[in-house]
GULUM-266368 format. One line per field, with one value per residue (C-alpha): y, x, z; residue number from 1. Coordinates in Angstrom, 3 decimals, padded with zeros to 6 digits, always signed. Layout:
BEGIN
v: (Y_...)
u: (X_...)
w: (Z_...)
k: (NUM_...)
//
This chain:
BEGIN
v: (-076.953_-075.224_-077.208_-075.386_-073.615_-076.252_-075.365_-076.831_-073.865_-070.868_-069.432_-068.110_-071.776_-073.378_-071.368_-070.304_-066.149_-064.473_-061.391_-058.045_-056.946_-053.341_-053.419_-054.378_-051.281_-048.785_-044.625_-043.065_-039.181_-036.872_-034.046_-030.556_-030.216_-027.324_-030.802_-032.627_-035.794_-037.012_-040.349_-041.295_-039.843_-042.296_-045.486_-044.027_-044.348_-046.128_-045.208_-043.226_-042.046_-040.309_-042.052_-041.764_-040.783_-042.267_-038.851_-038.874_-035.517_-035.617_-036.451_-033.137_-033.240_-032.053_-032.284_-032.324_-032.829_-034.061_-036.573_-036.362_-037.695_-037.505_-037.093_-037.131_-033.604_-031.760_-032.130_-033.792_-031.638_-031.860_-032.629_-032.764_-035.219_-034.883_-037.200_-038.022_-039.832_-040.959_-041.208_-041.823_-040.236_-041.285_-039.350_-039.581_-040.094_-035.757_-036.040_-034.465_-035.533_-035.737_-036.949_-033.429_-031.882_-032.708_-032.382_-028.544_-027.142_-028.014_-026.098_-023.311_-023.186_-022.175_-020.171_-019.772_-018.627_-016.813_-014.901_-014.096_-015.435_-017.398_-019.083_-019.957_-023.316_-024.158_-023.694_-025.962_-028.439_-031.926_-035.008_-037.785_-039.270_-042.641_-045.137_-049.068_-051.769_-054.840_-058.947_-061.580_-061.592_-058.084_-057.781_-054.223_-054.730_-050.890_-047.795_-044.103_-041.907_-037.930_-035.868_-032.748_-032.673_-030.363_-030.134_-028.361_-028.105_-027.115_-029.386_-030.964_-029.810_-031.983_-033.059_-033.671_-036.101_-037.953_-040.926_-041.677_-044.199_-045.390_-043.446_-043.050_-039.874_-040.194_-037.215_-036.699_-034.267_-033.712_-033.511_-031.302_-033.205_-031.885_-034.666_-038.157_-041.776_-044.755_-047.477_-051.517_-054.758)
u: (+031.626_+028.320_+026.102_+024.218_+021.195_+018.020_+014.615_+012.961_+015.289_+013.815_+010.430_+009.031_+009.352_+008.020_+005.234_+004.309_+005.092_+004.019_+006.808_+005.004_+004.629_+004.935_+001.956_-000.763_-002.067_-004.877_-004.843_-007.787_-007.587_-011.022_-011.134_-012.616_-016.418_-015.332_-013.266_-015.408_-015.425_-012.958_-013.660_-011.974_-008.912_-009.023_-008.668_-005.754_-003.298_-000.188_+002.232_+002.748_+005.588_+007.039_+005.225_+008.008_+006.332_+009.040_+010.268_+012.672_+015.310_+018.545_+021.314_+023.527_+026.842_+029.309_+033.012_+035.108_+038.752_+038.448_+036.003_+032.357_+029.424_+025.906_+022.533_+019.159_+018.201_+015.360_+012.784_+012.370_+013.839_+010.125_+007.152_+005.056_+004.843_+005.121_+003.275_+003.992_+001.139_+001.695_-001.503_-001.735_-003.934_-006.360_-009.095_-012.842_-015.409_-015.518_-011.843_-011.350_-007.882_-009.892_-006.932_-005.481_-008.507_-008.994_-006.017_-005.798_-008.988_-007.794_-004.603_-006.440_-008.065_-004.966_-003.942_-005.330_-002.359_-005.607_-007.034_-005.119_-007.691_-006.975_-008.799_-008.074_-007.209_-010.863_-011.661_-008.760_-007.586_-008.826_-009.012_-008.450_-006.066_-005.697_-002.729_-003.474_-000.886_-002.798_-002.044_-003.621_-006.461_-006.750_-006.326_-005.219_-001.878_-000.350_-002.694_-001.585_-004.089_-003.476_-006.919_-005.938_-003.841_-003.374_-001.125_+001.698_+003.478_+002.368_+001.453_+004.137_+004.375_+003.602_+007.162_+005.901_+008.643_+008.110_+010.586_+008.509_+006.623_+003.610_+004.580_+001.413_+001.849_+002.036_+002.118_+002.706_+001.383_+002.887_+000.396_+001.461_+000.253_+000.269_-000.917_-000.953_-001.895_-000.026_-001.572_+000.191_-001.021)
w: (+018.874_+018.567_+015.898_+012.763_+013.315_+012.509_+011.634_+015.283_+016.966_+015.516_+017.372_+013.916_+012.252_+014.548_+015.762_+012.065_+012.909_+009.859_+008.706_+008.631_+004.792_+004.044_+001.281_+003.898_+004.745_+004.554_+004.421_+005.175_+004.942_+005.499_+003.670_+004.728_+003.327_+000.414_-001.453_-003.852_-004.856_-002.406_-002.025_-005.217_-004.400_-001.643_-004.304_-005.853_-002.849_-003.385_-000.946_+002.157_+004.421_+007.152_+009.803_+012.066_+015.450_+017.550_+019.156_+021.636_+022.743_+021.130_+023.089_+024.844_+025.679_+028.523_+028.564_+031.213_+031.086_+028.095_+028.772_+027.049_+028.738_+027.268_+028.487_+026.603_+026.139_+027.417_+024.836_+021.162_+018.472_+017.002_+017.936_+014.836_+011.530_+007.966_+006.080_+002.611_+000.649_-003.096_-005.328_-009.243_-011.145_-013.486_-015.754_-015.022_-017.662_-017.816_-018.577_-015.566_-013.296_-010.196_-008.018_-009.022_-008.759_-005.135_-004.292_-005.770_-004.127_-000.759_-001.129_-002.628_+000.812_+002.195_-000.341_-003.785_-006.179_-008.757_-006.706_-002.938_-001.270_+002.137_+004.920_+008.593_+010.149_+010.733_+007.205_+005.703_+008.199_+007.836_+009.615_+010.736_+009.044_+010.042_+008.419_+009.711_+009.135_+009.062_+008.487_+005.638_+007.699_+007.880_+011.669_+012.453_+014.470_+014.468_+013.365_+013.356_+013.956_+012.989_+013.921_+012.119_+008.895_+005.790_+003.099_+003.611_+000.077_-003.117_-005.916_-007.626_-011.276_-013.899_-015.853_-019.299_-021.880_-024.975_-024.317_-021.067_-022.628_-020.717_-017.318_-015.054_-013.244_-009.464_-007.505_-003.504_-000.963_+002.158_+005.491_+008.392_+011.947_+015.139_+017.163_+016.650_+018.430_+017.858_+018.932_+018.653_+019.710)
k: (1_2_3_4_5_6_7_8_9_10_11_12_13_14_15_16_17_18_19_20_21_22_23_24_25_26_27_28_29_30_31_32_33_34_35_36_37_38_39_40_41_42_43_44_45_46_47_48_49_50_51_52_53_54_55_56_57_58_59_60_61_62_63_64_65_66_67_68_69_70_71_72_73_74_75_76_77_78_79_80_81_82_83_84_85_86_87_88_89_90_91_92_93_94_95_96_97_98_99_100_101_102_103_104_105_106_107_108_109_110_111_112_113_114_115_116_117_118_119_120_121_122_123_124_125_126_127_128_129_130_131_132_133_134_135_136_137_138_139_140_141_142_143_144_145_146_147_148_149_150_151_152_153_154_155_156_157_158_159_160_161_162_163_164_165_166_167_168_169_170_171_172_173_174_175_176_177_178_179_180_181_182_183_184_185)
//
């Protein structure tokens, strides 16, 4: 009869393994030169997403007889990311909802809904943006690194109720990325 698991058994007790927590981390986005002020946007990160750079080619199948077998397919069904970062927004001393602000004159460099006007990659793309998962300490253990991003939705609208009581407002922009490094210890 197999005994109860003990304490002295398990690797992460006694070696004193620390879990990975999913609030450790940093985002880090540069913005193209035409967006001011965007180092405060950068303190008003809370969340981001879609970090899922694993790629590998979805399974194909063949039949024969009846019988399936499966092989990995030829390529990944994509080969890009879509990051989603979540910031709140706050009001400067100028009343001004710089988060938004930002956020707005970038898109406008890809298209600017009050006057037509639009601008190539070069002008609009930014980079890098880099995403590190770190321990207590602070030690880096996993960090994504995309070298070219830029939003690739339009602002969220602003949903306005009375019976929302003290509601920040927290908005997310999606990043289209090309490329990316993932580097883990």
């Amino acid at each position: 009869m197999a005994g109860l698991p003990h304490y002295k058994n398990a690797h992460v007790a006694m070696e004193k393994w620390e879990p990975v927590y999913m609030n450790l981390f940093e985002v880090l986005i540069k913005a193209p030169d035409a967006v001011d002020s965007w180092e405060w946007v950068m303190d008003n990160v809370t969340k981001v997403s879609g970090l899922d750079v694993e790629k590998t080619p979805a399974p194909v199948e063949q039949i024969y007889k009846g019988a399936k077998r499966r092989f990995a397919g030829g390529f990944p069904d994509s080969t890009t990311a879509d990051i989603t970062v979540g910031f709140e927004v706050n009001l400067n001393n100028n009343n001004q909802m710089y988060v938004y602000n930002a956020l707005r004159k970038w898109c406008d460099l890809i298209f600017d809904p009050l006057t037509g006007a639009m601008t190539p990659k070069v002008d609009y793309a930014g980079g890098p943006m880099t995403v590190s998962l770190y321990n207590k300490r602070g030690d880096i253990f996993r960090q994504w690194i995309f070298p070219v991003i830029f939003p690739m939705s339009a602002l969220p609208m602003m949903d306005l109720d009375y019976s929302s009581g003290s509601t920040i407002w927290q908005l997310e922009m999606q990043f289209a990325a090309d490329y990316w490094e993932d580097m883990r210890l």
